[in-house]
PDB file of N, H, CA, C and O in Angstrom:
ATOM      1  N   UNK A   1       0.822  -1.194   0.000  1.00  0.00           N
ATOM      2  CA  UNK A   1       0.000   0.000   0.000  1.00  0.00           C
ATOM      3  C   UNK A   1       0.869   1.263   0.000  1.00  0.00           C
ATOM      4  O   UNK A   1       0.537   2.234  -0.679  1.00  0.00           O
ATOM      5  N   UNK A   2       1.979   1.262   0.753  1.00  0.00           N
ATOM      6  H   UNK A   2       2.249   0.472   1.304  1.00  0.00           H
ATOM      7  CA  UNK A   2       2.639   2.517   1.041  1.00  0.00           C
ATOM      8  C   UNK A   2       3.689   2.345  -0.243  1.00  0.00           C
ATOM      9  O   UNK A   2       3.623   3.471  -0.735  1.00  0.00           O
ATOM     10  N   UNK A   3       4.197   1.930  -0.695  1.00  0.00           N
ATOM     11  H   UNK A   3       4.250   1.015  -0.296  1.00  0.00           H
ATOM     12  CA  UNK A   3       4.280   1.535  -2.446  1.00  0.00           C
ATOM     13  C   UNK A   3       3.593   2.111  -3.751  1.00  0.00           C
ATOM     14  O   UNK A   3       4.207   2.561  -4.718  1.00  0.00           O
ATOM     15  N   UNK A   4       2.092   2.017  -3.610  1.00  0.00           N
ATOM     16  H   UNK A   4       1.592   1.652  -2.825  1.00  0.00           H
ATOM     17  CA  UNK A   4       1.363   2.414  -4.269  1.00  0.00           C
ATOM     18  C   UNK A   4       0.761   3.902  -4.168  1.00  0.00           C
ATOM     19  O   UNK A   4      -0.112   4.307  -4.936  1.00  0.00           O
ATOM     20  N   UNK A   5       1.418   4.800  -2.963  1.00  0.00           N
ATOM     21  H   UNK A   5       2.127   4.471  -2.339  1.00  0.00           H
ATOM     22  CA  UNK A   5       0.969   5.841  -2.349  1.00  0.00           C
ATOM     23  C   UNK A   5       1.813   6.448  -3.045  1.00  0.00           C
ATOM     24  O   UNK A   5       1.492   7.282  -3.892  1.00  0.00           O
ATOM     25  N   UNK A   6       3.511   5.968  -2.672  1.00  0.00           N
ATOM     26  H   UNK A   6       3.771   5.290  -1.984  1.00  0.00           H
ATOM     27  CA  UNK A   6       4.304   6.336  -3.024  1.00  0.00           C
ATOM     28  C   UNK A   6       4.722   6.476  -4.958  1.00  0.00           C
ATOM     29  O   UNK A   6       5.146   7.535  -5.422  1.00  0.00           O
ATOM     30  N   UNK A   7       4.552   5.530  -5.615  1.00  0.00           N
ATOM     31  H   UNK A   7       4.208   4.670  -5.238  1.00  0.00           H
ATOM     32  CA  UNK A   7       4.080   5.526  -6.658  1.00  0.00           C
ATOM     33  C   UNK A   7       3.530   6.907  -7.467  1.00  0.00           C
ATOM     34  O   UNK A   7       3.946   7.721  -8.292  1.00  0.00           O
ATOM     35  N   UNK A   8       2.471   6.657  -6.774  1.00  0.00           N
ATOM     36  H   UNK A   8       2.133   5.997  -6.103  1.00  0.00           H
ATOM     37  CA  UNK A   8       1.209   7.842  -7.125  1.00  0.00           C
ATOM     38  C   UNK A   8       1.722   9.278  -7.231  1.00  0.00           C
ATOM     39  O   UNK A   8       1.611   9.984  -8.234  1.00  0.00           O
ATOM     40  N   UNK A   9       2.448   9.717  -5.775  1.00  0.00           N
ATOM     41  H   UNK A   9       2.539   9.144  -4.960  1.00  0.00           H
ATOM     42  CA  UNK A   9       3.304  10.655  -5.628  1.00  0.00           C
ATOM     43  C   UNK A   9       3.901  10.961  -6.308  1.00  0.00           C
ATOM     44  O   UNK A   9       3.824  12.155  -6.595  1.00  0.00           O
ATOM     45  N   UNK A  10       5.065   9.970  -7.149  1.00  0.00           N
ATOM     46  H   UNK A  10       5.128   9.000  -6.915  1.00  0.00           H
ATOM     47  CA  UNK A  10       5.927  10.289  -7.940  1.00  0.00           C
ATOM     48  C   UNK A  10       5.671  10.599  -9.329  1.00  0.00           C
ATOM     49  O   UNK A  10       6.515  11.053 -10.103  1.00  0.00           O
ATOM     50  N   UNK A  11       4.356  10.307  -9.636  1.00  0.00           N
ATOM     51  H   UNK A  11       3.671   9.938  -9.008  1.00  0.00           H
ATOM     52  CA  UNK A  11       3.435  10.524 -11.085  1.00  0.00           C
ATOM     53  C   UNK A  11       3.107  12.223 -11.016  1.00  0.00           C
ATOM     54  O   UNK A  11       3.380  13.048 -11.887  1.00  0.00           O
ATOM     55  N   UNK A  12       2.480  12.447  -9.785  1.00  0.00           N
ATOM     56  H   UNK A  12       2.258  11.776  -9.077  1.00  0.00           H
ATOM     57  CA  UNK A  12       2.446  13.610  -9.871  1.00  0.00           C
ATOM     58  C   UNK A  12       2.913  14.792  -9.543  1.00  0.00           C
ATOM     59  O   UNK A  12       2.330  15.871  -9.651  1.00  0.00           O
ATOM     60  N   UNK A  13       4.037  14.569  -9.114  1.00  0.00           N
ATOM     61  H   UNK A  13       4.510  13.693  -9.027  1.00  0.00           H
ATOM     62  CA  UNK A  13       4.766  15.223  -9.182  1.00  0.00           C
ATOM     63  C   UNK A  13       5.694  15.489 -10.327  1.00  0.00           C
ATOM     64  O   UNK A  13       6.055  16.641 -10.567  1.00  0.00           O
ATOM     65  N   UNK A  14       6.246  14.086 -11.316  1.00  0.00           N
ATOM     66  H   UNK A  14       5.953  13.149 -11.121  1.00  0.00           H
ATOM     67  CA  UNK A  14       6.302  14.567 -12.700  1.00  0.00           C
ATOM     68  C   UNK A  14       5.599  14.925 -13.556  1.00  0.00           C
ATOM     69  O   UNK A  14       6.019  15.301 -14.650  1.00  0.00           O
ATOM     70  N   UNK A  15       4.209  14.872 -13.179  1.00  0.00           N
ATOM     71  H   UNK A  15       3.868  14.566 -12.290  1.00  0.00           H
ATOM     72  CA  UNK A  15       3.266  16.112 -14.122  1.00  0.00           C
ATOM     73  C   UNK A  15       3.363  17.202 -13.970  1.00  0.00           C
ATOM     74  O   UNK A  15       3.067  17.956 -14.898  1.00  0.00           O
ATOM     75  N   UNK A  16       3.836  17.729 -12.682  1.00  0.00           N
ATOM     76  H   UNK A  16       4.076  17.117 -11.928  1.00  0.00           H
ATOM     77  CA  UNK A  16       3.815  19.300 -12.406  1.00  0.00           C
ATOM     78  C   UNK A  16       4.947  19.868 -12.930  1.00  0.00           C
ATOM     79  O   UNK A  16       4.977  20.841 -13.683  1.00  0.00           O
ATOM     80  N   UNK A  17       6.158  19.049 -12.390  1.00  0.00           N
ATOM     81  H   UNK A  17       6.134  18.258 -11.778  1.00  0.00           H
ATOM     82  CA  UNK A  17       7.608  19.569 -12.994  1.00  0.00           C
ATOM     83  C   UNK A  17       8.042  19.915 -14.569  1.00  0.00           C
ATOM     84  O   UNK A  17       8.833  20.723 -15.054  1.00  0.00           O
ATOM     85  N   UNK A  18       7.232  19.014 -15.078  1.00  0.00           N
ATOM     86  H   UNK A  18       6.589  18.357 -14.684  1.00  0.00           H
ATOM     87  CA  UNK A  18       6.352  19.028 -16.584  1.00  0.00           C
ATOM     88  C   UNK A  18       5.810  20.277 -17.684  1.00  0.00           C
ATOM     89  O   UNK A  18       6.060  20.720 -18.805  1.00  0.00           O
ATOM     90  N   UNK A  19       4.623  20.561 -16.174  1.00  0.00           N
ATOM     91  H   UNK A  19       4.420  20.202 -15.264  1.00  0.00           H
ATOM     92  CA  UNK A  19       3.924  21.514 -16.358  1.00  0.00           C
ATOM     93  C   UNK A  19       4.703  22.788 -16.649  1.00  0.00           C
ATOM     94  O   UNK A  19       4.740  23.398 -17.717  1.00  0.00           O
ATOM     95  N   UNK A  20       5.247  23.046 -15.641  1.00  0.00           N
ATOM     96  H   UNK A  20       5.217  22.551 -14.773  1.00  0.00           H
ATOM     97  CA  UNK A  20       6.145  24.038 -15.740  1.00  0.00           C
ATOM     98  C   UNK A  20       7.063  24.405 -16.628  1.00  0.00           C
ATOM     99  O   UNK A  20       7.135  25.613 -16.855  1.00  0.00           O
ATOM    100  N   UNK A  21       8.033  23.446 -17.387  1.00  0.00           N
ATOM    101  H   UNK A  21       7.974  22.464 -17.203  1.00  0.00           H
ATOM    102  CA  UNK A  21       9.021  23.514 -18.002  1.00  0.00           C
ATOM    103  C   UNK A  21       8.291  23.079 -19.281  1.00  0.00           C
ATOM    104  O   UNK A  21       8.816  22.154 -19.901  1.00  0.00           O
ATOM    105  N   UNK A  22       7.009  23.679 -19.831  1.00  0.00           N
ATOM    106  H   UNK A  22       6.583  24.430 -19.327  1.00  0.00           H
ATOM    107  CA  UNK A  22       6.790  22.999 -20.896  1.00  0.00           C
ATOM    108  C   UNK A  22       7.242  24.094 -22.393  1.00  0.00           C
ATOM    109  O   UNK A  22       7.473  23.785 -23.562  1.00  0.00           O
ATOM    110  N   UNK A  23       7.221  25.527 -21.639  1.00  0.00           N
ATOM    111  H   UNK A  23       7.033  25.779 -20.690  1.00  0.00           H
ATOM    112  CA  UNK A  23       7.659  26.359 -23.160  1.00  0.00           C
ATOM    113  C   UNK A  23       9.167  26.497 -23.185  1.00  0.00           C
ATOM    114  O   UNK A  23       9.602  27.502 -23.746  1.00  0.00           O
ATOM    115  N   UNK A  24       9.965  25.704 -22.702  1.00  0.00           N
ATOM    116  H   UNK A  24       9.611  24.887 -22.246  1.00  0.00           H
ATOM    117  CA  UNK A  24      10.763  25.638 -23.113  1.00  0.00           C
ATOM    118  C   UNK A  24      11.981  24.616 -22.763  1.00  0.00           C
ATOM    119  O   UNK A  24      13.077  24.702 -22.209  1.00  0.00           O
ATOM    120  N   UNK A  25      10.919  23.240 -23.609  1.00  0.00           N
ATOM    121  H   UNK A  25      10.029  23.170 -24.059  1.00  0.00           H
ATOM    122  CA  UNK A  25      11.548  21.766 -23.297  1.00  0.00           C
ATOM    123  C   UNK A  25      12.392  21.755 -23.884  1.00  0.00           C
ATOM    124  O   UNK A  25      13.365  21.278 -23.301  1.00  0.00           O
ATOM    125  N   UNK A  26      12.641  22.216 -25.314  1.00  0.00           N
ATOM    126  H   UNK A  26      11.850  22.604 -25.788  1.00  0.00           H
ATOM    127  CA  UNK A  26      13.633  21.440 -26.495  1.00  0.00           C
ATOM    128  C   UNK A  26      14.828  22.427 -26.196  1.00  0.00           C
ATOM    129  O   UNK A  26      15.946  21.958 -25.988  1.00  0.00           O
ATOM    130  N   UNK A  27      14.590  23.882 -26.172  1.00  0.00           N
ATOM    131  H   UNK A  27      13.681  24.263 -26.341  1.00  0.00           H
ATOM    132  CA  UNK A  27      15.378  24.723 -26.684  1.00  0.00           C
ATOM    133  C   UNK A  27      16.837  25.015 -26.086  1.00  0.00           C
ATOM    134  O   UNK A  27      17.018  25.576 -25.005  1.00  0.00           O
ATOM    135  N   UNK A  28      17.605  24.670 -26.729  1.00  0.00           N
ATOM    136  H   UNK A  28      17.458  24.215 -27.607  1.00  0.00           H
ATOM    137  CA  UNK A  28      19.448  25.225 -25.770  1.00  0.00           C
ATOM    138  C   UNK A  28      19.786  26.100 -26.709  1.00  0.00           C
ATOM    139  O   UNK A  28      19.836  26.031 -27.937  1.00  0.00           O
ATOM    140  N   UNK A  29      20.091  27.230 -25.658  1.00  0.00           N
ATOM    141  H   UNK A  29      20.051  27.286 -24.660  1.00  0.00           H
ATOM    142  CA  UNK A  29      20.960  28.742 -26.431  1.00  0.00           C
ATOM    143  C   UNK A  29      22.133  28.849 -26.376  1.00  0.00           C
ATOM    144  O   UNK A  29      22.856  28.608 -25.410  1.00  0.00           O
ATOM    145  N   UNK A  30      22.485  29.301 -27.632  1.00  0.00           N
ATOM    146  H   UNK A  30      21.897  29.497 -28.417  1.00  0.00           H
ATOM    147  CA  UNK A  30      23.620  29.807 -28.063  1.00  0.00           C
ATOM    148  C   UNK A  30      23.930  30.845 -28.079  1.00  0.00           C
ATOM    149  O   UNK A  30      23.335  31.524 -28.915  1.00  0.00           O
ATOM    150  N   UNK A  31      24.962  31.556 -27.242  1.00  0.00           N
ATOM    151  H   UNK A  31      25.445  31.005 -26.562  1.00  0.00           H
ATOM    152  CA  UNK A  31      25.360  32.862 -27.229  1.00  0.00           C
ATOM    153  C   UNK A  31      26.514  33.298 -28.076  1.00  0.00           C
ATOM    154  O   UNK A  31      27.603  32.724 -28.096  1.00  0.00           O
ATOM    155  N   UNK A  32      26.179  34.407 -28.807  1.00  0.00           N
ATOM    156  H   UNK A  32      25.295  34.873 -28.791  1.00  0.00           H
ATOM    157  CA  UNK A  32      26.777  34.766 -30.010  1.00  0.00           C
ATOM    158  C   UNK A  32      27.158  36.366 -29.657  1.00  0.00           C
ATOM    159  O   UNK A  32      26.519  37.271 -30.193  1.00  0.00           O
ATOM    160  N   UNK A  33      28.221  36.636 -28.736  1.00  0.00           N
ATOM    161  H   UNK A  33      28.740  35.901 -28.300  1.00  0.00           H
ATOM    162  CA  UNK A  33      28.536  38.307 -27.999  1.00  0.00           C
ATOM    163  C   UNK A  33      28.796  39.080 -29.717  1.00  0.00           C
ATOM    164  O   UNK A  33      29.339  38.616 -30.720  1.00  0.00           O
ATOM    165  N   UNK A  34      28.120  40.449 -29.450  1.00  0.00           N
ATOM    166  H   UNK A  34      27.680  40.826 -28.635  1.00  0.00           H
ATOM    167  CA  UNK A  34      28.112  41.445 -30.287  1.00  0.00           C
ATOM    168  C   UNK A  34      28.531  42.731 -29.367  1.00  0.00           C
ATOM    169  O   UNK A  34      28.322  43.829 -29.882  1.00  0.00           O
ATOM    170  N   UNK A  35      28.952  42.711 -28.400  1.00  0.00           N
ATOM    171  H   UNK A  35      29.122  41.819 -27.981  1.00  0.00           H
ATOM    172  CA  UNK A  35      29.640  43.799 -27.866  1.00  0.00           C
ATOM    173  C   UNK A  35      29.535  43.668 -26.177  1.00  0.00           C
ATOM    174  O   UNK A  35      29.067  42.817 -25.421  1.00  0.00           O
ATOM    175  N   UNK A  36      30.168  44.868 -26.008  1.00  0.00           N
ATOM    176  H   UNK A  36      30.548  45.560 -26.622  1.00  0.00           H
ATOM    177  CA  UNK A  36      29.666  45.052 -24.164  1.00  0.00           C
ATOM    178  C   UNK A  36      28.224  44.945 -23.937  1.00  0.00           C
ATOM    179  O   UNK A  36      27.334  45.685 -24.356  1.00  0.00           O
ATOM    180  N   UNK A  37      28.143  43.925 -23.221  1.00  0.00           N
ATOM    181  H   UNK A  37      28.865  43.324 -22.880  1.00  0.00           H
ATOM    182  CA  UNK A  37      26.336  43.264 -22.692  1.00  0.00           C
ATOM    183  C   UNK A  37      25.640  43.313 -23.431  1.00  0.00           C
ATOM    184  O   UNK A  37      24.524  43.439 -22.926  1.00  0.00           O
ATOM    185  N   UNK A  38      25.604  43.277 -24.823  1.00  0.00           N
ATOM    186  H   UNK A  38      26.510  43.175 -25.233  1.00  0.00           H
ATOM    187  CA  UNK A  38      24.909  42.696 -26.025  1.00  0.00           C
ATOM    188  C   UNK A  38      25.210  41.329 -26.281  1.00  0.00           C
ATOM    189  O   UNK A  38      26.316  40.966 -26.682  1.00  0.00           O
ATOM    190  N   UNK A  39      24.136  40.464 -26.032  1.00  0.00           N
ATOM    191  H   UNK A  39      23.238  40.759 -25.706  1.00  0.00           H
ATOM    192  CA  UNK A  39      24.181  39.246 -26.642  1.00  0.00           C
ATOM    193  C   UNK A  39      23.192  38.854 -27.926  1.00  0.00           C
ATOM    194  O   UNK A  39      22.092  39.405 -27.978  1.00  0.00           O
ATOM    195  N   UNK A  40      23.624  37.794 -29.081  1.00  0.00           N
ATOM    196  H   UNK A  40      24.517  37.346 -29.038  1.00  0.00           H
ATOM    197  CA  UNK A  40      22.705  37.631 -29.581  1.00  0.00           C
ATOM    198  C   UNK A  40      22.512  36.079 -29.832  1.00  0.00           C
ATOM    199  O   UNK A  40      23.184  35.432 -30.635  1.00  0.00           O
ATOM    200  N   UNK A  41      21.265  35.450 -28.845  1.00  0.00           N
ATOM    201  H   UNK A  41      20.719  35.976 -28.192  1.00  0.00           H
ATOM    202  CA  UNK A  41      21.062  33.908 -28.708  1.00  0.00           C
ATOM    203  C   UNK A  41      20.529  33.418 -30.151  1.00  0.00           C
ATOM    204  O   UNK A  41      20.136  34.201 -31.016  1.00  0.00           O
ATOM    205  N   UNK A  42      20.567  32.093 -30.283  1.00  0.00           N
ATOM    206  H   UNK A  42      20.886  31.457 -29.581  1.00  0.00           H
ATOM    207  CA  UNK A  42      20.304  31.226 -30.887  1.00  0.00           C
ATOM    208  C   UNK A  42      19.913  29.851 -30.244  1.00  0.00           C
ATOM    209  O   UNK A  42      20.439  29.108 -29.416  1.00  0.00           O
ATOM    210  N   UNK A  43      18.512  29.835 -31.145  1.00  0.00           N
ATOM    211  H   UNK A  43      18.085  30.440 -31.818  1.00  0.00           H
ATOM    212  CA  UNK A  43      18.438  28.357 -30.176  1.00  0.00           C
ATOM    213  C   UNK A  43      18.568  26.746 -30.995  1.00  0.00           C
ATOM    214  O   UNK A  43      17.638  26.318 -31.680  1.00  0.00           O
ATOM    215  N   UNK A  44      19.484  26.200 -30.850  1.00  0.00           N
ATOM    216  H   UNK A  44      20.239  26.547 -30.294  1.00  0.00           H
ATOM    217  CA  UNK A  44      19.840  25.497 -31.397  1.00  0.00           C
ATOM    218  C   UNK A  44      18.828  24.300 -31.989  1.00  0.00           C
ATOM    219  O   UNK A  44      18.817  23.880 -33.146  1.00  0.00           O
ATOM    220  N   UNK A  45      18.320  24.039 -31.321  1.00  0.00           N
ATOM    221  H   UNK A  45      18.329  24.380 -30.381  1.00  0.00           H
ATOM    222  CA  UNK A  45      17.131  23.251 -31.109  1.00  0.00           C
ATOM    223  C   UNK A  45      15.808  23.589 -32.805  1.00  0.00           C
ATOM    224  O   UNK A  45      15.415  22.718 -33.581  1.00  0.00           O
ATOM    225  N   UNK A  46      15.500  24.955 -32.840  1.00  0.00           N
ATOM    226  H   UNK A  46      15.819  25.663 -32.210  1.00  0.00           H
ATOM    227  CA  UNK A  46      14.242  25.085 -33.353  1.00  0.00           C
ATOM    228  C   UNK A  46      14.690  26.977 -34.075  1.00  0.00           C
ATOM    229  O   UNK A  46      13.869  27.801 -34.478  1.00  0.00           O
ATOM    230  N   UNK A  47      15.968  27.111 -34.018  1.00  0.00           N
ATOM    231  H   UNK A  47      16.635  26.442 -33.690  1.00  0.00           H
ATOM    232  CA  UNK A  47      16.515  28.536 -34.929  1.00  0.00           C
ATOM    233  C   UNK A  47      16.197  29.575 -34.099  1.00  0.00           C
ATOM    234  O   UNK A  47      16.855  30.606 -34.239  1.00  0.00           O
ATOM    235  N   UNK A  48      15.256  29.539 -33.187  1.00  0.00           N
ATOM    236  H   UNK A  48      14.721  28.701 -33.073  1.00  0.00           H
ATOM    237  CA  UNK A  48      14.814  31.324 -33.273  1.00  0.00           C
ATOM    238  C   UNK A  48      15.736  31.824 -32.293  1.00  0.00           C
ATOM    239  O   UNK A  48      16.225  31.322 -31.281  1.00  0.00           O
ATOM    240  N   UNK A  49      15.897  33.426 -33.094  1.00  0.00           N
ATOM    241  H   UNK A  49      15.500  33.834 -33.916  1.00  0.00           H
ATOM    242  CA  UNK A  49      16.969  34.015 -32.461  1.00  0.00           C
ATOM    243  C   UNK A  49      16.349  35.359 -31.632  1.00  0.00           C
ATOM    244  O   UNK A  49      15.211  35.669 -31.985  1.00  0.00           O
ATOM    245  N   UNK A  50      16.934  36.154 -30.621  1.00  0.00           N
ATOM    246  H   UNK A  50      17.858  35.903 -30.334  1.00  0.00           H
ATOM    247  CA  UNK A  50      16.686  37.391 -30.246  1.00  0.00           C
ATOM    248  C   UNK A  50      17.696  37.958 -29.389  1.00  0.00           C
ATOM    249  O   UNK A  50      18.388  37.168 -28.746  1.00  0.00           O
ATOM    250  N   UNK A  51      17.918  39.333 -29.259  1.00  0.00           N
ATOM    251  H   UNK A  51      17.355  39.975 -29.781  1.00  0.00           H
ATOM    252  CA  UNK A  51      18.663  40.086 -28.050  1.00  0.00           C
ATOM    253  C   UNK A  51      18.541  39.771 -26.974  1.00  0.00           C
ATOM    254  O   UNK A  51      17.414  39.556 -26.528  1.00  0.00           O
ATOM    255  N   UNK A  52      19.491  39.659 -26.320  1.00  0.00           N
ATOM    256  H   UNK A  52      20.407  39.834 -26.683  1.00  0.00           H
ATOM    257  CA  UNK A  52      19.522  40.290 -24.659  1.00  0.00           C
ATOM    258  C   UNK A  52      20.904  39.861 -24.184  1.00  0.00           C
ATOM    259  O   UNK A  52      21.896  39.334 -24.689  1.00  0.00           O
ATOM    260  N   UNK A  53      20.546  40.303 -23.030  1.00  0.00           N
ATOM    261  H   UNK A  53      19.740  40.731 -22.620  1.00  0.00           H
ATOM    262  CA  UNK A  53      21.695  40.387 -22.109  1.00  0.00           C
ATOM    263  C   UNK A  53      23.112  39.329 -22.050  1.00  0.00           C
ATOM    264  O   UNK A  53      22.660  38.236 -21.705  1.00  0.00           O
ATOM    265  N   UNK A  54      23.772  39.275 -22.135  1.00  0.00           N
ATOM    266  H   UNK A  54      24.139  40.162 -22.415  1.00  0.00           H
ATOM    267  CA  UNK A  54      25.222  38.486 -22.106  1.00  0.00           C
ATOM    268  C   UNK A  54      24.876  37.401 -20.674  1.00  0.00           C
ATOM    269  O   UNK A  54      24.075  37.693 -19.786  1.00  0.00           O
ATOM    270  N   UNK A  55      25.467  36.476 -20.716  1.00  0.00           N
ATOM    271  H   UNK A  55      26.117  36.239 -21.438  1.00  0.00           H
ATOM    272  CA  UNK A  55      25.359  35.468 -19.379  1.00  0.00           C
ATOM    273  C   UNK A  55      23.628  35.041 -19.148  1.00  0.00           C
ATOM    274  O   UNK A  55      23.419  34.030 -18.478  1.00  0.00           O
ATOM    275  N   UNK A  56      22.566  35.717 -19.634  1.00  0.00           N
ATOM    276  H   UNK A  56      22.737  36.538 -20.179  1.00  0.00           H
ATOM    277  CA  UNK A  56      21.046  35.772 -19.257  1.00  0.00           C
ATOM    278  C   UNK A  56      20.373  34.990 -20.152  1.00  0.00           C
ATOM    279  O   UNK A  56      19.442  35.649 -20.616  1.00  0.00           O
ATOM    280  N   UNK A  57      20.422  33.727 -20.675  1.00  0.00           N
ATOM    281  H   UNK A  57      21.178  33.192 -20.298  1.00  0.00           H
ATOM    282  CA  UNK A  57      20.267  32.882 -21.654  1.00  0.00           C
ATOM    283  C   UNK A  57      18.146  33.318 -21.601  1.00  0.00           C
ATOM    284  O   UNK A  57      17.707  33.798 -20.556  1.00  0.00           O
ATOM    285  N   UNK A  58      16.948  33.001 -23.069  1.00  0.00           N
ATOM    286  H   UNK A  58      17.305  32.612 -23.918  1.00  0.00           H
ATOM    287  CA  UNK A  58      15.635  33.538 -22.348  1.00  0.00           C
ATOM    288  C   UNK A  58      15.582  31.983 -21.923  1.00  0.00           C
ATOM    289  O   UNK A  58      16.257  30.972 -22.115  1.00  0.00           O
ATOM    290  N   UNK A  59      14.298  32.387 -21.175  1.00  0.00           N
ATOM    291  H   UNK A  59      13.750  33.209 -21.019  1.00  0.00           H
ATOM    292  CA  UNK A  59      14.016  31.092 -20.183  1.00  0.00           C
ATOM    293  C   UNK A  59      12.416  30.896 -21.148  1.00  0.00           C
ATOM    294  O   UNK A  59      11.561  30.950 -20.264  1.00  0.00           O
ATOM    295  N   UNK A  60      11.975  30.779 -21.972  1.00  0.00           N
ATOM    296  H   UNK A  60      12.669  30.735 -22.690  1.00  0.00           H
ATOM    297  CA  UNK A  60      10.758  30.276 -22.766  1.00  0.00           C
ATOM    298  C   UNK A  60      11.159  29.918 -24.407  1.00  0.00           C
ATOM    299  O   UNK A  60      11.982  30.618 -24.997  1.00  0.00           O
ATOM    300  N   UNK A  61      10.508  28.791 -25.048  1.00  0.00           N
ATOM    301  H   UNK A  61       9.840  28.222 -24.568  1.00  0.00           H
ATOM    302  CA  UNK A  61      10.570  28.619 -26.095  1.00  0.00           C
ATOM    303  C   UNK A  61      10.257  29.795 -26.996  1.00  0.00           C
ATOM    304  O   UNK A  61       9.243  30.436 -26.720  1.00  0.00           O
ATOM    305  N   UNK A  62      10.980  30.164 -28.024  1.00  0.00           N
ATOM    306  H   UNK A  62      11.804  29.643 -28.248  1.00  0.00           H
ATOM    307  CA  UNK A  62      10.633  31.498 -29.072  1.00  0.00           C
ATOM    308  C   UNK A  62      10.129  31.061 -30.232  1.00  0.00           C
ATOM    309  O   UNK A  62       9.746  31.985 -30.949  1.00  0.00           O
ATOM    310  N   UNK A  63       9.990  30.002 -30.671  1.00  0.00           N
ATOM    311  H   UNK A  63      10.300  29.251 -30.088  1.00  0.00           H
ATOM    312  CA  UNK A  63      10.162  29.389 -32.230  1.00  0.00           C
ATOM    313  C   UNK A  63       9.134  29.776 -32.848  1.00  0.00           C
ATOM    314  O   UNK A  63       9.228  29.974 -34.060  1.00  0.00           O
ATOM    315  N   UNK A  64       7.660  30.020 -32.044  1.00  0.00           N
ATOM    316  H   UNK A  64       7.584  29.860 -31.060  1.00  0.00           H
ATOM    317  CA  UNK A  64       6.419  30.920 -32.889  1.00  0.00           C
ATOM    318  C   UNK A  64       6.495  32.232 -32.535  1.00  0.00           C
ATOM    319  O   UNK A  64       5.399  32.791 -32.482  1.00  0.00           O
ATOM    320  N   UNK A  65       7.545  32.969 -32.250  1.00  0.00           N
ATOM    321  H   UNK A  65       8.436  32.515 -32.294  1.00  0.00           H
ATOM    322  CA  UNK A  65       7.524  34.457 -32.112  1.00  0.00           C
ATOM    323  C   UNK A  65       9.147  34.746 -32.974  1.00  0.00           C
ATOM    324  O   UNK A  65       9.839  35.724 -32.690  1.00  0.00           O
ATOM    325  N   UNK A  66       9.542  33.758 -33.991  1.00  0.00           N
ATOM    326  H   UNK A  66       8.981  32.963 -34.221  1.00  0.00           H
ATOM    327  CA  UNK A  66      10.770  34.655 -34.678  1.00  0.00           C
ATOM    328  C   UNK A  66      10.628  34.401 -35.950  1.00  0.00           C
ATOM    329  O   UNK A  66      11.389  34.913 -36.771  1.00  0.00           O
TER     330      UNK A  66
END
């Protein structure tokens, strides 16, 4: 029983962890420096590219917004 509790637990809790990380499962960035604290990412995964900050990789999938 405490097996099957436990079980259960662990299901849902990988649905939530899931949940969360879902816009941006595939994507790993590539940082491509264009000057002092200009970065310009790439995501290797699915192409789409955009600005920002040096070291600040984005934290959401872009691939229907580039």
């Amino acid at each position: 029983m405490i097996f099957a509790v436990g079980f259960v637990a662990f299901f849902i809790g990988l649905m939530i962890y899931n949940a969360r990380h879902r816009g941006r499962r595939q994507c790993r960035w590539r940082a491509y420096r264009q000057g002092e604290g200009s970065t310009r990412w790439t995501c290797v995964h699915c192409g789409a590219r955009v600005e920002g900050e040096a070291g600040k990789p984005p934290t959401v999938c872009l691939r229907d917004h580039s």
